[in-house]
N, C-alpha and C positions, 0 to 999 in steps of 0.2 A: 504494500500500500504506500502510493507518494506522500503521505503526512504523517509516516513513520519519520520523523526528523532524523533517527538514527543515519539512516540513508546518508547525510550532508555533513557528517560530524568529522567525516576524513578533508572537507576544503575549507574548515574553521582555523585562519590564523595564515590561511592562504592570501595569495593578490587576488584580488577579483578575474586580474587580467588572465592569469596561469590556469584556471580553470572554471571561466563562464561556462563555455561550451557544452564542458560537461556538466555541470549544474543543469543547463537547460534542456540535457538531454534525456539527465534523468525524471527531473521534472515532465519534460514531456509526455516521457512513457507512463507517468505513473498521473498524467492529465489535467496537468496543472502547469499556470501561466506562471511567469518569475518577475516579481519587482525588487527591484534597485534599489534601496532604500540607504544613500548617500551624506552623512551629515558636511562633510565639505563641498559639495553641489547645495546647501539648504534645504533636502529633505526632509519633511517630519516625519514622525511616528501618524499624527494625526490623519491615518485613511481609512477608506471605507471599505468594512470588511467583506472580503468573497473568502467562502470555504473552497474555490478553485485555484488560489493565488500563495505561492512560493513566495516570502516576503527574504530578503536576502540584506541581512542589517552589515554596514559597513563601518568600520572606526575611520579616524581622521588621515590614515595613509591608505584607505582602497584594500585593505586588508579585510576580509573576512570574517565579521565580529558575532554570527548567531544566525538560525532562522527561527520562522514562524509559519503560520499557514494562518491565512484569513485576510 
């Protein structure tokens, strides 16, 4: 199931950049969209929840800081 988080706990601490791809691929398969959720672009938390949506939280170098689904 895609919102078993365990799935994403191996690109926590990663670059964004080193492995979107596959974030979104797994995300894919398991049917769900992926958001970016960037505090150095001015991202908030503040969004509107979908239970089909990969939230993908960044710290301040583009690194990899958690996910969420909703």
């Amino acid at each position: 199931m895609g919102q078993d988080l365990r799935l994403y706990k191996p690109f926590i601490g990663r670059q964004l950049i080193d492995c979107v791809d596959t974030i979104k691929l797994v995300a894919r398969i398991h049917h769900l969209s992926v958001n970016v959720l960037d505090p150095a672009n001015g991202i908030s938390s503040n969004i509107d929840v979908n239970p089909n949506r990969l939230n993908v939280w960044l710290d301040d170098g583009s690194h990899v800081k958690k996910f969420t689904v909703g």
